[in-house]
C-alpha positions, 0 to 999 in steps of 0.5 A: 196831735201825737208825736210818736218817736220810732227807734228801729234796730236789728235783732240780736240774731242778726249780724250787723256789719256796720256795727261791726265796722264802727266798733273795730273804728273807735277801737282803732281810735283808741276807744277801747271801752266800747266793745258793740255797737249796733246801728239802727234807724231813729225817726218821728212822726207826727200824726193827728188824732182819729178813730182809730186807736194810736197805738193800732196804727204805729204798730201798721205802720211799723210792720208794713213800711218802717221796719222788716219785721223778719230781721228788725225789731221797733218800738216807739213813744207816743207823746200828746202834742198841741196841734200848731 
């Protein structure tokens, strides 16, 4: 069994307006140490072992279902769990 942790951001060329939303809010809540935000998508994933190798499989699943690769980038952890 794996536990695979998925981070899920915009590029960097991208815009990102929400992000843009939160920095101008905390600025208006007087923090202004912050100065970027960009918001992104954090998820997990239990997966059992097969065949097929782990890593081959994140990567299909992050470039069909979980990210747009046009204007996301991923990258995940893998980590070995004990099945319960």
């Amino acid at each position: 069994m794996y536990k695979v942790k998925v981070f899920v951001t915009l590029r960097e060329s991208v815009l990102d307006p929400q992000g843009k939303a939160v920095t101008h809010s905390l600025n208006a809540l007087n923090y202004k140490e912050v100065t970027d935000v960009r918001i992104g998508k954090y998820m997990e994933l239990t997966v059992e072992k097969s065949e097929r190798n782990i890593d081959e499989v994140i990567n299909e699943i992050c470039t069909s279902l979980l990210a747009n690769p046009v204007i996301e980038d991923y990258r995940y952890e893998v980590e070995e769990c004990v099945a319960q």
